[in-house]
N, CA and C atoms of all chains as a GROMACS GRO file, in nm:
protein
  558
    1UNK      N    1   1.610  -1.408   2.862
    1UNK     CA    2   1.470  -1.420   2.896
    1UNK      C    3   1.453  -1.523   3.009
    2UNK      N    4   1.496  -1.666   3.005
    2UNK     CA    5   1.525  -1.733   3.078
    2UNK      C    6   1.561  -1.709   3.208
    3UNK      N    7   1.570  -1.741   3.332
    3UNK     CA    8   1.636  -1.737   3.451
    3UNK      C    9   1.838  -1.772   3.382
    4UNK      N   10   1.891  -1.715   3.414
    4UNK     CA   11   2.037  -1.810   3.378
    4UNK      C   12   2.082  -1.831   3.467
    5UNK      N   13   2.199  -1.921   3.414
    5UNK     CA   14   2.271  -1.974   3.597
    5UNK      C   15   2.375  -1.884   3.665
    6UNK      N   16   2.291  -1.851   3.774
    6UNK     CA   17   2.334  -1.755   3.866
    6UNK      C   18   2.425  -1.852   3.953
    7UNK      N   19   2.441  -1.928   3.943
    7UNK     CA   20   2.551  -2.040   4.031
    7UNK      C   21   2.658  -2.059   3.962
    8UNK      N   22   2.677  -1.977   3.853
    8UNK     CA   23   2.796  -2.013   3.778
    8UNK      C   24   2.891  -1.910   3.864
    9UNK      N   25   2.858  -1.780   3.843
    9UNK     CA   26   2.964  -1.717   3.953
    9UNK      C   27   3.081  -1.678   3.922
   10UNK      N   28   3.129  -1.684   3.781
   10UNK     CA   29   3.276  -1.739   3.769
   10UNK      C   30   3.346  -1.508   3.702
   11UNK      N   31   3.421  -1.570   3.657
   11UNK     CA   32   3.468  -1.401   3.578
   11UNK      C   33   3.386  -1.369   3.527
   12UNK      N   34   3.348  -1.403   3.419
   12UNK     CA   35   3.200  -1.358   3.339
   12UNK      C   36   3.121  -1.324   3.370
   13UNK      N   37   3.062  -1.209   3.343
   13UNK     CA   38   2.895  -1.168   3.410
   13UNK      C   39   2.788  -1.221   3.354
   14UNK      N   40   2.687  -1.200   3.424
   14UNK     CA   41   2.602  -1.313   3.370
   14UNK      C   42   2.476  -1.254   3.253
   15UNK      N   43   2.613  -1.240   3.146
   15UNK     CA   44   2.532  -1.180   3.019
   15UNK      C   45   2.445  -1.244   2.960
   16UNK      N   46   2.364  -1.299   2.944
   16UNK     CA   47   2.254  -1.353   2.944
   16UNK      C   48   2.154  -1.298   2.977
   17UNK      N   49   2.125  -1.262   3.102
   17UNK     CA   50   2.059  -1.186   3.142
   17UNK      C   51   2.072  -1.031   3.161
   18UNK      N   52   2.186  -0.970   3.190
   18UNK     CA   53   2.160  -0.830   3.129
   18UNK      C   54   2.082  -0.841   3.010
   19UNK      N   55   2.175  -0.912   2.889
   19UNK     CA   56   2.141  -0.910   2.778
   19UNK      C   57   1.989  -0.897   2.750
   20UNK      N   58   1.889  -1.020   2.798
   20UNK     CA   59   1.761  -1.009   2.823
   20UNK      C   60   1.694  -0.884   2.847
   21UNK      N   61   1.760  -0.804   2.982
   21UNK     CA   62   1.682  -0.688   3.051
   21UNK      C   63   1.714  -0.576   2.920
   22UNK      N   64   1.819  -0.600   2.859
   22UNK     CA   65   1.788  -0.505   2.730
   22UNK      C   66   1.690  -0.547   2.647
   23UNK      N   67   1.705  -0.647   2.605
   23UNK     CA   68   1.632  -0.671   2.501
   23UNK      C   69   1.457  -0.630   2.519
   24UNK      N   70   1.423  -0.684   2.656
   24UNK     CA   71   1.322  -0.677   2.702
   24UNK      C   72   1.263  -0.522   2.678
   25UNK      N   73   1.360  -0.432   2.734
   25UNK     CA   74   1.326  -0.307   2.756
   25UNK      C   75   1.305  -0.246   2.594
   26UNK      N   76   1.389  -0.301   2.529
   26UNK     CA   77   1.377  -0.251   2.353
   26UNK      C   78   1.249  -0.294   2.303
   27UNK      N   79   1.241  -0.404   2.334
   27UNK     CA   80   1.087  -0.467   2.248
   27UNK      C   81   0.976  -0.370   2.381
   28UNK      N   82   0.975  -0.332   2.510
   28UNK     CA   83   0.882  -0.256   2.550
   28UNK      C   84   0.822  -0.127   2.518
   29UNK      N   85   0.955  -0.035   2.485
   29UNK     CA   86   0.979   0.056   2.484
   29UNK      C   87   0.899   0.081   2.289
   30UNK      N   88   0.916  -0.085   2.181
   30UNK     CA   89   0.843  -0.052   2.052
   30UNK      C   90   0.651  -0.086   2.115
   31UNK      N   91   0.708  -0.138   2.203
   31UNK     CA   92   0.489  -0.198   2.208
   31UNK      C   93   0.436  -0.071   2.280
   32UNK      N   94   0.526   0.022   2.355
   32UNK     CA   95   0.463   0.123   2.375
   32UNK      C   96   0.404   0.223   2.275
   33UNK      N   97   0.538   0.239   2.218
   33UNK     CA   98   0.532   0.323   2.068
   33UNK      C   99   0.445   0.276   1.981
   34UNK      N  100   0.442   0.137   1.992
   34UNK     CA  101   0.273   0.111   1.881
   34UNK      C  102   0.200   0.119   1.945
   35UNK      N  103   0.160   0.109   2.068
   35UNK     CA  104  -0.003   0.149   2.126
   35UNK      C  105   0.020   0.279   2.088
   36UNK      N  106   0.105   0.400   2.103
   36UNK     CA  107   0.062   0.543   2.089
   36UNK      C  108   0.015   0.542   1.952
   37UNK      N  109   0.083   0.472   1.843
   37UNK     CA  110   0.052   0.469   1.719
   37UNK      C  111  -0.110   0.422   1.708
   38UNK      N  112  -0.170   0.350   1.747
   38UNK     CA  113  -0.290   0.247   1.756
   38UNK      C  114  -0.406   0.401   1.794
   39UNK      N  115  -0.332   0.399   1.881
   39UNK     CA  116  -0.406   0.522   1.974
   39UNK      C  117  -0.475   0.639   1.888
   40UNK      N  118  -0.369   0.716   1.800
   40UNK     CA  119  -0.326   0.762   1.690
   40UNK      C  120  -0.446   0.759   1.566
   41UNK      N  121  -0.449   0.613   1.568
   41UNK     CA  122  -0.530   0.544   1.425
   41UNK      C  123  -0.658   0.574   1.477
   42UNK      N  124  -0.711   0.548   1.543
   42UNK     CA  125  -0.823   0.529   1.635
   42UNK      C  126  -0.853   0.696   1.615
   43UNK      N  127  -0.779   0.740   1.661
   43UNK     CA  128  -0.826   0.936   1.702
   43UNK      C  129  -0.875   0.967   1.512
   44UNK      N  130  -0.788   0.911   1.446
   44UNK     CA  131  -0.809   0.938   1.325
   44UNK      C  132  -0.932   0.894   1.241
   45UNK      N  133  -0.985   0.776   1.267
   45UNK     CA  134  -1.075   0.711   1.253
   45UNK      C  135  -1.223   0.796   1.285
   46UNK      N  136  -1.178   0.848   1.419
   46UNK     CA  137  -1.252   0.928   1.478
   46UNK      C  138  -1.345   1.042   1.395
   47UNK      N  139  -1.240   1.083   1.348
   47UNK     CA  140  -1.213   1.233   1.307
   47UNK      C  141  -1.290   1.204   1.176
   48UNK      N  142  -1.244   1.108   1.044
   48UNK     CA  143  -1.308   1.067   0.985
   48UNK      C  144  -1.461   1.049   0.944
   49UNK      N  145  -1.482   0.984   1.120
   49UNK     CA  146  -1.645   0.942   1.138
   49UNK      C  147  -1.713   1.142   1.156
   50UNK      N  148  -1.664   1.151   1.216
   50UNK     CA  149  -1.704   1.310   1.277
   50UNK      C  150  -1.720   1.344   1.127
   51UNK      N  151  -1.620   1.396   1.064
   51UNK     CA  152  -1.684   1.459   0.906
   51UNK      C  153  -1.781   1.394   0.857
   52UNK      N  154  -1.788   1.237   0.864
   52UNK     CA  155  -1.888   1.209   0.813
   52UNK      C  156  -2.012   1.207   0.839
   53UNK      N  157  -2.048   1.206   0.959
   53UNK     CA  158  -2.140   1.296   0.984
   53UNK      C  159  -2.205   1.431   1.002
   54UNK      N  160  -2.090   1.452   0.910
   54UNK     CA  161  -2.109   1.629   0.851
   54UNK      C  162  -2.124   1.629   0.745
   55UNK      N  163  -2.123   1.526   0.677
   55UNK     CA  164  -2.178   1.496   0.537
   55UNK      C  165  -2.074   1.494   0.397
   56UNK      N  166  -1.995   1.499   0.505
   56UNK     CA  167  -1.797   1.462   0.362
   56UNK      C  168  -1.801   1.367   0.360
   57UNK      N  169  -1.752   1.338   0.265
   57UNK     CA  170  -1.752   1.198   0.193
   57UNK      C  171  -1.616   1.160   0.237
   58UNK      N  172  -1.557   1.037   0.306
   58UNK     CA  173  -1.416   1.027   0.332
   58UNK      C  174  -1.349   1.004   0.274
   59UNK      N  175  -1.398   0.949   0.124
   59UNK     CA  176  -1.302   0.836   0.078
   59UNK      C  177  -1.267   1.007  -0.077
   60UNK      N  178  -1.321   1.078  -0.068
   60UNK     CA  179  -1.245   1.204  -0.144
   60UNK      C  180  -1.144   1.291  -0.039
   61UNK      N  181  -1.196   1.295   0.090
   61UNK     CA  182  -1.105   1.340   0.198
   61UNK      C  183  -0.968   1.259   0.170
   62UNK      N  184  -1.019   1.175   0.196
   62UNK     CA  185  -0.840   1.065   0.158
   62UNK      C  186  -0.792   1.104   0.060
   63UNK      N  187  -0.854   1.146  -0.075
   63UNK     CA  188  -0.796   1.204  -0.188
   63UNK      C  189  -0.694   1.322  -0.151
   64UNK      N  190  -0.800   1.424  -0.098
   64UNK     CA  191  -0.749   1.521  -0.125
   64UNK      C  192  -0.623   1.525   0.041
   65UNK      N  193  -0.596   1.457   0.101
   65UNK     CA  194  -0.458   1.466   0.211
   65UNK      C  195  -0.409   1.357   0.115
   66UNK      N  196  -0.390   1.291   0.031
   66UNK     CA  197  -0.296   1.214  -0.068
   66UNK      C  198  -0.203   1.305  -0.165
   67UNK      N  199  -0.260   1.398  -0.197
   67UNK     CA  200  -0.245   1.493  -0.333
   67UNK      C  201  -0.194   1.595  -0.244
   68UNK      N  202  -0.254   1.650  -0.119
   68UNK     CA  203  -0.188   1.759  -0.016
   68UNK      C  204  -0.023   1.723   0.011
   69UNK      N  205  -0.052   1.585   0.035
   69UNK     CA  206   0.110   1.514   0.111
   69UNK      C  207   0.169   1.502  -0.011
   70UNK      N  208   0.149   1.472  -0.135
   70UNK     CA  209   0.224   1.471  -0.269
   70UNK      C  210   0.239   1.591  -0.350
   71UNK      N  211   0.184   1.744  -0.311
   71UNK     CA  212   0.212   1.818  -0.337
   71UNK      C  213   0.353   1.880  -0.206
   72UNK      N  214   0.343   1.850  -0.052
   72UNK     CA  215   0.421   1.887  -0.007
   72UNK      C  216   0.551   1.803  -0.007
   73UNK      N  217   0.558   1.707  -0.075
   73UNK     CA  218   0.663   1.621  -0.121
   73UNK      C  219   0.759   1.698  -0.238
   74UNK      N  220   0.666   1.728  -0.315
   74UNK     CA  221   0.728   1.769  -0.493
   74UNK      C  222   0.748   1.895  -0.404
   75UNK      N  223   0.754   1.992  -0.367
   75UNK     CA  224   0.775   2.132  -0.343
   75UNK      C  225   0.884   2.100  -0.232
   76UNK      N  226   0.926   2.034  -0.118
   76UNK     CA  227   1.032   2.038  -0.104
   76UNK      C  228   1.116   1.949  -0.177
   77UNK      N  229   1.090   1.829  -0.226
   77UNK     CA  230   1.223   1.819  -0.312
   77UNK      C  231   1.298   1.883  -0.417
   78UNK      N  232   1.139   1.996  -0.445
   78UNK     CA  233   1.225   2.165  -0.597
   78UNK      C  234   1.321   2.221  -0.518
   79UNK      N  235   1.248   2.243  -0.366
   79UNK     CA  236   1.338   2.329  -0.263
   79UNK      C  237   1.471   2.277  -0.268
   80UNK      N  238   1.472   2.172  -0.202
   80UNK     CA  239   1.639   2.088  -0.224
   80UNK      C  240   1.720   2.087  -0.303
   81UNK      N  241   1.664   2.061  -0.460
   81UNK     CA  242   1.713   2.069  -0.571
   81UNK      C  243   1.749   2.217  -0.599
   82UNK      N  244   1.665   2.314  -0.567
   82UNK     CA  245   1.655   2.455  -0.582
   82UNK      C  246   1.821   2.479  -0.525
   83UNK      N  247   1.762   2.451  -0.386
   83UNK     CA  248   1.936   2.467  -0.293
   83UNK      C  249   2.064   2.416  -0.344
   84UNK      N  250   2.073   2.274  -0.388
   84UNK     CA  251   2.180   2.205  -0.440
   84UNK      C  252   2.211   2.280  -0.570
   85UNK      N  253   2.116   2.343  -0.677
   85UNK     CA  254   2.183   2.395  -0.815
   85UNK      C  255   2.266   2.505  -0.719
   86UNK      N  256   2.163   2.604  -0.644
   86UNK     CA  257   2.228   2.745  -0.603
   86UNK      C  258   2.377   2.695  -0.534
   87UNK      N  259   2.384   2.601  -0.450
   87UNK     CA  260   2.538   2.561  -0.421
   87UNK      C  261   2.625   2.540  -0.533
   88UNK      N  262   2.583   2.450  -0.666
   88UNK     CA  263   2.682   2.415  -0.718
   88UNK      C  264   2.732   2.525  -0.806
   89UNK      N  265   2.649   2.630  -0.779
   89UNK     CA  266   2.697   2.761  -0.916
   89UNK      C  267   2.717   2.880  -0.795
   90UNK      N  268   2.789   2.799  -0.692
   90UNK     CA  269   2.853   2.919  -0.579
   90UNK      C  270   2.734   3.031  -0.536
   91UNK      N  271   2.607   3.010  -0.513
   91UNK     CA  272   2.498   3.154  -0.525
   91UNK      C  273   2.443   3.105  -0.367
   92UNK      N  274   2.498   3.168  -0.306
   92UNK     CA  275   2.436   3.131  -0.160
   92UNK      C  276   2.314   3.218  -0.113
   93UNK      N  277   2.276   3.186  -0.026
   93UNK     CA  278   2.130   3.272   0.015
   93UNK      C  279   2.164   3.342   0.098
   94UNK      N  280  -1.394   2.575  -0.061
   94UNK     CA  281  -1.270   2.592  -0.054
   94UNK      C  282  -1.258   2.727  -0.133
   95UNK      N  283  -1.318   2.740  -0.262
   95UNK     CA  284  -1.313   2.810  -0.345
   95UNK      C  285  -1.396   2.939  -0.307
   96UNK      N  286  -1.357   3.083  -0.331
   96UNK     CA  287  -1.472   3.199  -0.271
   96UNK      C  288  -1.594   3.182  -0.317
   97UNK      N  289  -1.680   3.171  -0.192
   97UNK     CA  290  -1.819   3.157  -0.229
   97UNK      C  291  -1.871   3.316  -0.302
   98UNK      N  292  -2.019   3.262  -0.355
   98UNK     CA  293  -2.053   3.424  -0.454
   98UNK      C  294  -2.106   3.509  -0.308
   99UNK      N  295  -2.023   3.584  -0.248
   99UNK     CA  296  -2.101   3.654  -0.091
   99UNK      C  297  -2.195   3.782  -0.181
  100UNK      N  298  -2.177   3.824  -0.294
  100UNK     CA  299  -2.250   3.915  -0.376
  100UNK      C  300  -2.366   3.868  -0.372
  101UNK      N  301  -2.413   3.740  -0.330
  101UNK     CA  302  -2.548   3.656  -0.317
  101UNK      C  303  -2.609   3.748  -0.233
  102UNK      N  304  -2.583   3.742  -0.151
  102UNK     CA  305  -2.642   3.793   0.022
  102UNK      C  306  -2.813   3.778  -0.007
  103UNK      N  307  -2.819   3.639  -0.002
  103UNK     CA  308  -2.996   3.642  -0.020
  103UNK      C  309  -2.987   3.570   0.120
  104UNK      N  310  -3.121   3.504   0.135
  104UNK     CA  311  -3.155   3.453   0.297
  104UNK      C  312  -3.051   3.323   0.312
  105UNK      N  313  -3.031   3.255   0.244
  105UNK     CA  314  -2.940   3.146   0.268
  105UNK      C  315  -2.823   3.190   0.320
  106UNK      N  316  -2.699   3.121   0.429
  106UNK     CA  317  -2.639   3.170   0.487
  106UNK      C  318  -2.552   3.110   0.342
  107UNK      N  319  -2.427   3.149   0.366
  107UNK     CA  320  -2.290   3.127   0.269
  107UNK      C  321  -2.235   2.964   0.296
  108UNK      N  322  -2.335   2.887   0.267
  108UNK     CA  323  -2.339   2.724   0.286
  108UNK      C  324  -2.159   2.726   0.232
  109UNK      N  325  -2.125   2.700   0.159
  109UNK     CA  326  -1.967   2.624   0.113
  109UNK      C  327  -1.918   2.710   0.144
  110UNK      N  328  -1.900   2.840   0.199
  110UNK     CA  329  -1.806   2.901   0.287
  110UNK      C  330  -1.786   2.799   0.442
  111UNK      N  331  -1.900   2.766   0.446
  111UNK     CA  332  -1.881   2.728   0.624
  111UNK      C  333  -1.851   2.610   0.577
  112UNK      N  334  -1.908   2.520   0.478
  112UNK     CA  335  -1.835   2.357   0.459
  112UNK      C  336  -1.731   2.348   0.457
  113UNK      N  337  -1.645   2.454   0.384
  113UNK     CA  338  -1.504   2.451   0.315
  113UNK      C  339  -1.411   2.477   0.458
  114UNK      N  340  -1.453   2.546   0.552
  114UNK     CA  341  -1.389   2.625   0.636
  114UNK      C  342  -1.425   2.471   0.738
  115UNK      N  343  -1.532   2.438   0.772
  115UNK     CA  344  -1.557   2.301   0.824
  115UNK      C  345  -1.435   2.151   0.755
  116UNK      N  346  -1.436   2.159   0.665
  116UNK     CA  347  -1.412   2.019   0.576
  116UNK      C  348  -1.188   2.073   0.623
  117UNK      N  349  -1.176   2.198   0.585
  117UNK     CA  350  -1.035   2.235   0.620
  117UNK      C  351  -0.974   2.180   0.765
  118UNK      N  352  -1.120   2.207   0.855
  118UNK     CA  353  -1.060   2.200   0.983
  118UNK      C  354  -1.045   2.023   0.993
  119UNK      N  355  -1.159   1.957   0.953
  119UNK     CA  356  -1.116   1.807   0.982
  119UNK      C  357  -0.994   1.735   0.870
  120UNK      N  358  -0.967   1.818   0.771
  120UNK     CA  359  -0.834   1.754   0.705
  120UNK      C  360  -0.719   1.782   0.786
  121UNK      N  361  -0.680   1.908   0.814
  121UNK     CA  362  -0.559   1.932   0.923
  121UNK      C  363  -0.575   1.922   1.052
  122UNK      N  364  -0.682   1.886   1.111
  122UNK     CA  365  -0.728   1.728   1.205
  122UNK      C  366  -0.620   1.631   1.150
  123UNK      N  367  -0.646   1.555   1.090
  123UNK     CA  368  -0.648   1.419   1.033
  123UNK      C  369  -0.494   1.425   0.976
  124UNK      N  370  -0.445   1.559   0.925
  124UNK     CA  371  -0.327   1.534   0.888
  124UNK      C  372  -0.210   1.574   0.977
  125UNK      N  373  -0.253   1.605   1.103
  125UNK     CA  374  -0.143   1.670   1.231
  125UNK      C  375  -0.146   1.500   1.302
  126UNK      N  376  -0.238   1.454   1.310
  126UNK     CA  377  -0.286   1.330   1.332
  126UNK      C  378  -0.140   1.248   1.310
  127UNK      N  379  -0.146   1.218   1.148
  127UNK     CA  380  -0.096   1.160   1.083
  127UNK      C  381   0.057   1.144   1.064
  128UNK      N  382   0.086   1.334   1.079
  128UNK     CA  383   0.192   1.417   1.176
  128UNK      C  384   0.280   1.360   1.283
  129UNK      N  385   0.189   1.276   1.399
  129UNK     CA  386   0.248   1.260   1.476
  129UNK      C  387   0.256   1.118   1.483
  130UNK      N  388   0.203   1.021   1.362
  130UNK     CA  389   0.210   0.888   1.356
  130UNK      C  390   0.283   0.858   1.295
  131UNK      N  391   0.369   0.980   1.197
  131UNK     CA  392   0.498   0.947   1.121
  131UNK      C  393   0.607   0.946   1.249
  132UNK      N  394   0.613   1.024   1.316
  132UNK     CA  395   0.690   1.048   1.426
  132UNK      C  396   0.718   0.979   1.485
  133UNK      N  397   0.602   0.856   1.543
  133UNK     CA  398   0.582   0.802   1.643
  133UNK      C  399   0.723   0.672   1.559
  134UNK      N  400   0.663   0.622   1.413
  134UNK     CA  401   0.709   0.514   1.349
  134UNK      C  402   0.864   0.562   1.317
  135UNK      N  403   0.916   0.715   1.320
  135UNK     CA  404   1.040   0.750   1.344
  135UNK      C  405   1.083   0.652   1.446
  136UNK      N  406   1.040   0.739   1.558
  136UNK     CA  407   1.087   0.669   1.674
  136UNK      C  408   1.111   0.513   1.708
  137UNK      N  409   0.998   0.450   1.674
  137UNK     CA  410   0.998   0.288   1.667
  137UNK      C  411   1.130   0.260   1.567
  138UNK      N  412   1.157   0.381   1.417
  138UNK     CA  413   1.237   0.307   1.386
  138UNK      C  414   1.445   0.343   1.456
  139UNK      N  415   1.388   0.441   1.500
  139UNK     CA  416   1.534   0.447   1.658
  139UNK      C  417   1.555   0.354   1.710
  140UNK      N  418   1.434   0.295   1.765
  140UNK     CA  419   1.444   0.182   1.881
  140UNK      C  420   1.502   0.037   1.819
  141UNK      N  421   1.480   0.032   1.684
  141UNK     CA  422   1.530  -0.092   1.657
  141UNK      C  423   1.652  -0.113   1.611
  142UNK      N  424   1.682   0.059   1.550
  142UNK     CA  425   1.825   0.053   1.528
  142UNK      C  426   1.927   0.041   1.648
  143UNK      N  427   1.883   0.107   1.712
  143UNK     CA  428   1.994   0.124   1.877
  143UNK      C  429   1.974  -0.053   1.908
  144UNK      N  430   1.885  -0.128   1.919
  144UNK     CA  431   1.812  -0.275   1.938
  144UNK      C  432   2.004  -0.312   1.874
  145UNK      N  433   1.956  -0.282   1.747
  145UNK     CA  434   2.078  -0.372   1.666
  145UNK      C  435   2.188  -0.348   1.692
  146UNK      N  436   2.242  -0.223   1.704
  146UNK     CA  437   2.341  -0.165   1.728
  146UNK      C  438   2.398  -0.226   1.884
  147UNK      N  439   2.306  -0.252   1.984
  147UNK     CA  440   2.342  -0.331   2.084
  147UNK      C  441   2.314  -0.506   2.033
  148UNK      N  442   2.346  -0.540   1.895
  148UNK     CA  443   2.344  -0.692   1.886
  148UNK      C  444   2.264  -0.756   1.851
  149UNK      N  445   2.116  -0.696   1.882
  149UNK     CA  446   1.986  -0.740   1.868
  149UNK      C  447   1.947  -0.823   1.720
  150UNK      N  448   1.914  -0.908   1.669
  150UNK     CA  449   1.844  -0.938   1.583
  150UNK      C  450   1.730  -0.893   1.565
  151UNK      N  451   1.657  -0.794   1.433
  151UNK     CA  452   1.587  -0.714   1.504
  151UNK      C  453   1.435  -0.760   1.394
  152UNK      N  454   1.436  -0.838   1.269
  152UNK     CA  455   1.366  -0.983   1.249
  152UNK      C  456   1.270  -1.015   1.371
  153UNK      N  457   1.410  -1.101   1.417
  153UNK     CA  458   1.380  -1.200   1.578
  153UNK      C  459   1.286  -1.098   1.656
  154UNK      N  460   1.331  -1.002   1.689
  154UNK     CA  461   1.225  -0.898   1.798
  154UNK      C  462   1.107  -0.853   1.739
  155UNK      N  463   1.073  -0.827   1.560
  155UNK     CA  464   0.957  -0.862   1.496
  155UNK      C  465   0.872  -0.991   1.591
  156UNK      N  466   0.900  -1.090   1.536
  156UNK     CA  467   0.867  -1.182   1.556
  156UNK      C  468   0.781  -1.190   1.698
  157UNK      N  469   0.908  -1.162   1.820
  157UNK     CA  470   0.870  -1.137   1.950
  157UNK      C  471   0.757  -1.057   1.983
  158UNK      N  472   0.786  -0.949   1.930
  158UNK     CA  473   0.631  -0.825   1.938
  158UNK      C  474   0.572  -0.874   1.858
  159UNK      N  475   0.519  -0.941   1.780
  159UNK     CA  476   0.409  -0.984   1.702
  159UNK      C  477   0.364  -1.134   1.754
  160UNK      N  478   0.401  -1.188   1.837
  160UNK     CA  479   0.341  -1.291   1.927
  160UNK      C  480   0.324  -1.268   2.023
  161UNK      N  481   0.399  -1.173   2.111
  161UNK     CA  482   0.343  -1.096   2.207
  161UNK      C  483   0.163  -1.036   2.161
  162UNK      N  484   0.161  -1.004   2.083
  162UNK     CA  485   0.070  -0.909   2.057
  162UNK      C  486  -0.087  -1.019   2.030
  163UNK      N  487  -0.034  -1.115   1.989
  163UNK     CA  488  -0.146  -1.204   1.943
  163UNK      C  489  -0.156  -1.245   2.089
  164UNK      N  490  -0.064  -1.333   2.162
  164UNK     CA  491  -0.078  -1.386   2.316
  164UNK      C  492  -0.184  -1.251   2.393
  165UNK      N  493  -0.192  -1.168   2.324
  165UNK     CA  494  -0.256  -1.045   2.455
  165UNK      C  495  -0.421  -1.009   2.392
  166UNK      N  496  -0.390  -1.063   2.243
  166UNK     CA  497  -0.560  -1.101   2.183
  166UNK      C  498  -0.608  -1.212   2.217
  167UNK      N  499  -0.536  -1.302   2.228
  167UNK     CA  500  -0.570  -1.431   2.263
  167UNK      C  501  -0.663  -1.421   2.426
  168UNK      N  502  -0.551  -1.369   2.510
  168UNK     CA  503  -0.570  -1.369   2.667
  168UNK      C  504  -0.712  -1.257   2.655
  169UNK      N  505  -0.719  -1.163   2.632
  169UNK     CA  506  -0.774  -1.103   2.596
  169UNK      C  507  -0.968  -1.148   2.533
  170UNK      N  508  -0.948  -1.264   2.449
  170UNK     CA  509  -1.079  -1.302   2.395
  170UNK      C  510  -1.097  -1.381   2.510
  171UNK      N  511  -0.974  -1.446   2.537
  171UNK     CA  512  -1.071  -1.545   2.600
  171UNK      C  513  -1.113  -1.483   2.779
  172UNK      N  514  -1.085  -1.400   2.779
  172UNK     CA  515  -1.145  -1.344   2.913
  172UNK      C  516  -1.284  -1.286   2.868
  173UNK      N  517  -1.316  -1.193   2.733
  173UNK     CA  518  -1.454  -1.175   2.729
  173UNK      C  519  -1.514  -1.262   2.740
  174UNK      N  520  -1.493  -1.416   2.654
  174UNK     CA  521  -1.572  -1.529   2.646
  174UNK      C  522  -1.567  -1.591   2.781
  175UNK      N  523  -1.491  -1.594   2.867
  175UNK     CA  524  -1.500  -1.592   3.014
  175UNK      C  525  -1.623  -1.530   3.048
  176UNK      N  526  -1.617  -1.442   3.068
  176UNK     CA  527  -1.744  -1.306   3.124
  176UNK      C  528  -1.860  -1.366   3.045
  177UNK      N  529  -1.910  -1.369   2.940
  177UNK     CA  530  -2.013  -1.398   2.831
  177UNK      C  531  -2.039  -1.508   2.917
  178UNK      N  532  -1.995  -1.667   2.970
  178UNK     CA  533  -2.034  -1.753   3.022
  178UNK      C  534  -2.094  -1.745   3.135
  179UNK      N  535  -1.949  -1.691   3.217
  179UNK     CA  536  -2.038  -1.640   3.348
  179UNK      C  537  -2.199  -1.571   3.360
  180UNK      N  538  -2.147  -1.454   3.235
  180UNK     CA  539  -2.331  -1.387   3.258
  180UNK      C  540  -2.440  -1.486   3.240
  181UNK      N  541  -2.395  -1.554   3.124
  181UNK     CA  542  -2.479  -1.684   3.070
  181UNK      C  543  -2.582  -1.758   3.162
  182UNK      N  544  -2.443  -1.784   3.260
  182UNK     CA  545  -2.490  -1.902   3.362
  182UNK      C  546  -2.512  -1.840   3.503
  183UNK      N  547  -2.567  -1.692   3.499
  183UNK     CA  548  -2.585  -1.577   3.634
  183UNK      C  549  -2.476  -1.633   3.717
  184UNK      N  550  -2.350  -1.617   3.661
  184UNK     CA  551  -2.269  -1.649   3.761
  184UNK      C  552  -2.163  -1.511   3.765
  185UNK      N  553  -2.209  -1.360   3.812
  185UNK     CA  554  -2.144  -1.328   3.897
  185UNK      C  555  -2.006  -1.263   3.907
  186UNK      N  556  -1.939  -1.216   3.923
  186UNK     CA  557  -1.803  -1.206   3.981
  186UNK      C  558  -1.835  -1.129   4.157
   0.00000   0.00000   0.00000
């Protein structure tokens, strides 16, 4: 992060600073990815307000994508399980 | 959500047909949304693994993006409260 000493000169490269320009670029490359995320929240928020001024209630909306995402949870992990018995008793698809 | 009675067919239009068909569209809104905010936090969590995998302490780069982030609320307030004075005092930019 620092300037390093570029007067050193010697065999060694002056890892320090590469090192930095990575690091730098890693932590940029997550603050980007959370603004898209932020971005994201916001659109959602949005969307939220919009039904609710259609007269849904949000806080059952939240229910029911809780119970949606926990029903598509339990149905692929039967699937998986489904797959893993059919492997272990040789029954391929 | 559920079939409305359309055997009704009196003057009222088919109200919870169109809510249900309304209320559907802003849940898979909200959950393609949500879709792509799992994705996004995939990705963030790529970036920190490759982070480590090149050495990174990846804690430490918490840390970094989360004072980064306050330094840019910080800079940030205090430029509105900048502006707020200025208007205050008809001073202008």
């Amino acid at each position: 992060m620092a300037d390093g000493p570029e007067e050193a000169g010697g065999e060694a490269p002056p890892v320090s600073d590469i090192a930095g320009d990575r690091l730098r670029s890693f932590i940029e490359r997550i603050e980007r990815l959370e603004e898209e995320k932020a971005a994201l929240s916001a659109d959602v928020r949005e969307v939220y307000a919009e039904a609710k001024g259609n007269g849904f209630d949000t806080k059952i909306m939240r229910q029911i994508i809780k119970l949606r995402k926990m029903e598509q949870a339990d149905r692929r992990e039967q699937e998986e399980l489904l797959d893993l018995y059919k492997k272990a008793i040789g029954m391929w698809e």
